[in-house]
N, C-alpha and C positions, 0 to 999 in steps of 0.2 A: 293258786291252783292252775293245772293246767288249761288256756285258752279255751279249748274244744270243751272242755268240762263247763267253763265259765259262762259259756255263750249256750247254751243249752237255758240255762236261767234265766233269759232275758235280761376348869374353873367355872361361869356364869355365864349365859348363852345372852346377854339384854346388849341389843346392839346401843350402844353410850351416845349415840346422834338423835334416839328417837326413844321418847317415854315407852314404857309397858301399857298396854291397851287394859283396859279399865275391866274387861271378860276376862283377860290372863288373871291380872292382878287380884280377882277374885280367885281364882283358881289357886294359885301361889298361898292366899292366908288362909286357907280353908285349913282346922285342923287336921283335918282326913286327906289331905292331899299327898298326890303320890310324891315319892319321892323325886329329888332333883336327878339326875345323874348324868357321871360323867366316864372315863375311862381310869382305872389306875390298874397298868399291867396287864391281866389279859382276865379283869370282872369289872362288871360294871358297879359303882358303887354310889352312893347317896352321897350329899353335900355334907355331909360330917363324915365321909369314909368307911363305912358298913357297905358291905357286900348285898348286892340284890340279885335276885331269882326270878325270871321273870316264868311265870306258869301261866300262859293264856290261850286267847282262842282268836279267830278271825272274823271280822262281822262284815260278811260282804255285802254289797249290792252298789256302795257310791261309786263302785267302777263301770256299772252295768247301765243300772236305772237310768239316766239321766240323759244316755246317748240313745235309748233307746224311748225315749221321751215319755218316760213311764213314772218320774217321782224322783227321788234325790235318794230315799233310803228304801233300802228292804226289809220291811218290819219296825217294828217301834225302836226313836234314839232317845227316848222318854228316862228318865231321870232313875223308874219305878223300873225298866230292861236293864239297868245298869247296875242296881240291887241287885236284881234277880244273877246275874255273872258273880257279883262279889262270893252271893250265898255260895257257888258253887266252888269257892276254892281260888275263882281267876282274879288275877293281879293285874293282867295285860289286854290289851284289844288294841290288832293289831287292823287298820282302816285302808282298803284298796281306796286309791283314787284315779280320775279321769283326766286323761291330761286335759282335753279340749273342752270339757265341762268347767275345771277351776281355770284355766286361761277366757272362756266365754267364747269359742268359739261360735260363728255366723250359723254352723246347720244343727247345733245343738238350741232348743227349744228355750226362750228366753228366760221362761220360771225354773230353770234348770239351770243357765248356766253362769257363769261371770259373778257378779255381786251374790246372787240368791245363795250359789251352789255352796261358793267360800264360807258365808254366813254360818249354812246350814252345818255342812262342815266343823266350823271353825267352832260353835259352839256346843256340838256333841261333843269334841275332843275334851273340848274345856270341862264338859261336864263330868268327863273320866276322869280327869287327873285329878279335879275338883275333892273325888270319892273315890282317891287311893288308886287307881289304875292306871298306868303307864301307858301311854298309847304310842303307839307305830304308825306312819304317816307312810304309804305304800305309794309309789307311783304305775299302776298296775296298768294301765291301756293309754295307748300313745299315739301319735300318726302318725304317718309315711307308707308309701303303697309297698307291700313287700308279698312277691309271688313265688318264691322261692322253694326249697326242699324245707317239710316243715312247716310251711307257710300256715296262718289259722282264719286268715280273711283277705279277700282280692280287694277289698276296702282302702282308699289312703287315710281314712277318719281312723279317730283310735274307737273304732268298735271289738277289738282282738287286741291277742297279745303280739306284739311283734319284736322280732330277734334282738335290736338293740333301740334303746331311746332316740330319737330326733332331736336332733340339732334344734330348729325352727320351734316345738312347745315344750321340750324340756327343759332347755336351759331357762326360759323367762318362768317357768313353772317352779325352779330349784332356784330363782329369786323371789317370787310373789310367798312361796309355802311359808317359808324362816320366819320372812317379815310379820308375817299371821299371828305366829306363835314366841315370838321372839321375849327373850326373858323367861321361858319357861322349858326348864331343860327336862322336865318329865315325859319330855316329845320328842320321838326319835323318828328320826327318816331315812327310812328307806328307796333308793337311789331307782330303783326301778327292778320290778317282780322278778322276773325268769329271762334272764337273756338267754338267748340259744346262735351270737355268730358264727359258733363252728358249725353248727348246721347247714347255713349260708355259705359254707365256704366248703365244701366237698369232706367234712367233720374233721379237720384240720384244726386243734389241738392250740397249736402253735399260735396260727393264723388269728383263731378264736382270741386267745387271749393276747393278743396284740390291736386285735377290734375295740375289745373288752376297757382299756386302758385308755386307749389315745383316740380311740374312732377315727372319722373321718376320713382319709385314704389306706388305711388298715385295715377296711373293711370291705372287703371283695365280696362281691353276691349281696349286696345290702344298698338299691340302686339310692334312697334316700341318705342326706350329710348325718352320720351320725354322732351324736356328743358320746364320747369317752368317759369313766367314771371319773377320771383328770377332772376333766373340763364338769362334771355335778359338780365335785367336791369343791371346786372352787368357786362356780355358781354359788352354794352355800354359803361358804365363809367369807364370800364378797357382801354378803347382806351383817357381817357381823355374829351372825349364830356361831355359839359353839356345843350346839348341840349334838349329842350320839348318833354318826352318819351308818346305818347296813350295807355291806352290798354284797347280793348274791354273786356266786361264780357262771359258771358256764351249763350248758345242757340244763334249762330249766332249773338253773340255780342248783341242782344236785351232784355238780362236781367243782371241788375247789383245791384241784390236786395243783394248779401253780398261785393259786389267791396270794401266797405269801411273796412269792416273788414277784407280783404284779400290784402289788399294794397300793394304791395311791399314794402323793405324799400329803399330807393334812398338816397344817399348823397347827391346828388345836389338838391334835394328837386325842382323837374322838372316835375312830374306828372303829365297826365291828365286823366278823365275817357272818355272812345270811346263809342259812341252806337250808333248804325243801326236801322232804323225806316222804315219799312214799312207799306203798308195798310195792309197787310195779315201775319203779327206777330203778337205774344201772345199782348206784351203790345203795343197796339195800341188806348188805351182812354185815357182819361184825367185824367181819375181814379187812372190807370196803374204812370201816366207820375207824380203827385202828391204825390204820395203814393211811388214809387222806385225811380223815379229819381230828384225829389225835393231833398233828403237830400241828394244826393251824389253832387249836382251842389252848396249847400250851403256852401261843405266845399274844393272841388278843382275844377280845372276848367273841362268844360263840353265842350266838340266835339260831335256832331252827326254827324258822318265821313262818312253816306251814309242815304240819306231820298230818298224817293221813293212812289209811287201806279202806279199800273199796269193796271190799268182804263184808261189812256189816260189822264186824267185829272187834278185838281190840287185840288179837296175839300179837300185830307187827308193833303198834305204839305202845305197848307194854313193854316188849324189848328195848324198840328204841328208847323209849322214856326213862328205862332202867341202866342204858347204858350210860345218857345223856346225865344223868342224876349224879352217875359215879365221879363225870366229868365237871360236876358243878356247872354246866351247860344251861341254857334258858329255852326254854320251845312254846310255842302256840299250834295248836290245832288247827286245822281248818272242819268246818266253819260252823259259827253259830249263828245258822240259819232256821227257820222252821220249813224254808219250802225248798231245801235242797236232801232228795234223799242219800240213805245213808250211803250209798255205794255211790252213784255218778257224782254226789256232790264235794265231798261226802261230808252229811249233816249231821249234827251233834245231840241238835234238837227237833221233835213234833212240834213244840209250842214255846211260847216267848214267857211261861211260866216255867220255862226250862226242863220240862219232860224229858228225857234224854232216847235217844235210838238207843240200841244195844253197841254201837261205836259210839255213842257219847258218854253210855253208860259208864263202858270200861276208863274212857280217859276221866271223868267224872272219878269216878273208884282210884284211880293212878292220885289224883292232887288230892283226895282226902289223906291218902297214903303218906307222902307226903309233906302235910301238912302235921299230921299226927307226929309223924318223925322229925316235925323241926319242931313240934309245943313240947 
């Protein structure tokens, strides 16, 4: 979600040099464990080659909490919260994280950061996959001081969202993540939230996604080095992972009218395109959704890693969701929170016994649908 909104809230991926951690490998034999997954053509599909759907929701707060020395999660990552999602239809949870909370950085609070943070982390994801849910690994707040057009904090900490990842905790962060979870491909990562460089750059297009790819001197109005999704992707598969890598496009992730021509290149041939959907984004019709993201979903596969309107209500993600559904598409809600309301947040749920707003309700209503239709 967007910054300003956020801050309001206060083949086989086992890298062959280093055994599977004794919490994966738990995770991995569990009957109920999600699926493996990898790329073939443009869906993502399970280690025997069945097609997957991912239908989920967002569970904020590791991107928040912890810089704000407030706790590591928002709300229960208790085993009995993780039921509670299943019952409701979700498959997915997808996990913002901090850069400088999992690297440990010195002004983030020591029970917060470094060893604790990963831990904490490391072992709610496990407990997802563990019970059937795919989890998405977000790198959602990062550092580097950015004052810019757009700008969402005069801050160099990653307490905000800012235009493109940093050089300086990105890149050791898209080495430390992999290693984590490494051997357990039902863990996809997400390269970093919402880029916005063409904002940065006088909303230059071009400019943007040439930041977007290579960083570093491509990025004008961005005073901090920044890493390129180049330079993640390779981060990644330097550790060995061949995990399913996301990455959003440009303008807060809701435009990926050049994503295909700017594709990273990946060895493991693991890609997916990220996009964020709101009521109150540029491409928000059907127009938009036909014209930029039909040809990117024909040729790899397609996440919309955060849907949303700020209405209370459900007529935009009913649309989208109907259209997305045609397209064999996967999406996640934002967010299932109990204390983000439904319009500024926008929240899904009153309570962690999953109550739903009248927006949870409707997407709630959408995946029984659904579900009905694929039993």
């Amino acid at each position: 979600m967007a910054a300003t909104l956020l801050s309001l809230a206060l083949s086989s991926g086992t890298n062959k040099s280093t055994a599977t951690s004794p919490a994966t490998a738990a995770a991995l034999s569990s009957p109920d464990a999600a699926p493996q997954l990898h790329v073939s053509g443009n869906n993502l599909v399970s280690a025997s080659g069945q097609r997957v759907l991912l239908h989920g929701v967002n569970r904020s707060g590791t991107e928040f909490m912890c810089v704000h020395n407030a706790g590591i999660f928002d709300g229960p990552d208790s085993l009995a919260s993780i039921r509670v999602m299943k019952q409701h239809g979700i498959n997915a949870v997808r996990v913002p994280l901090n850069e400088a909370c999992w690297n440990g950085e010195s002004y983030v609070k020591h029970s917060m950061a470094g060893a604790p943070y990963r831990a904490a982390v490391t072992a709610y994801v496990n407990r997802l996959t563990a019970n059937g849910m795919n989890a998405i690994l977000d790198l959602h707040w990062t550092g580097g001081q950015y004052m810019g057009a757009a700008s969402a904090c005069a801050s160099d900490q990653a307490m905000c969202q800012k235009p493109m990842p940093d050089a300086a905790g990105a890149v050791p962060f898209w080495k430390s993540v992999p290693r984590a979870f490494r051997g357990n491909n039902a863990v996809i990562f997400d390269l970093f939230n919402e880029p916005y460089p063409d904002q940065a750059n006088h909303n230059s297009q071009s400019a943007g996604w040439r930041c977007w790819l290579h960083g570093g001197a491509d990025c004008a109005g961005i005073p901090y080095e920044v890493a390129g999704m180049q330079t993640l992707v390779n981060a990644v598969r330097s550790t060995g992972a061949n995990n399913v890598i996301m990455l959003g496009g440009l303008t807060w992730s809701n435009d990926l009218s050049q994503w295909l021509s700017h594709e990273p290149a990946d060895p493991a041939h693991n890609l997916a395109a990220s996009w964020h959907s709101y009521n109150f984004n540029a491409c928000s019709t059907q127009a938009c959704w036909n014209k930029q993201l039909a040809p990117v979903i024909a040729k790899v596969p397609f996440i919309a890693g955060e849907i949303g309107e700020n209405d209370c209500a459900g007529s935009y993600i009913n649309r989208l969701t109907t259209w997305l559904d045609s397209k064999a598409a996967n999406y996640l809600a934002w967010t299932w929170n109990s204390d983000f309301n439904c319009a500024s947040g926008p929240g899904l749920i009153t309570n962690y016994n999953g109550h739903p707003t009248p927006f949870g309700a409707a997407y709630e209503s959408h995946l029984r649908s659904v579900a009905d239709m694929a039993g």
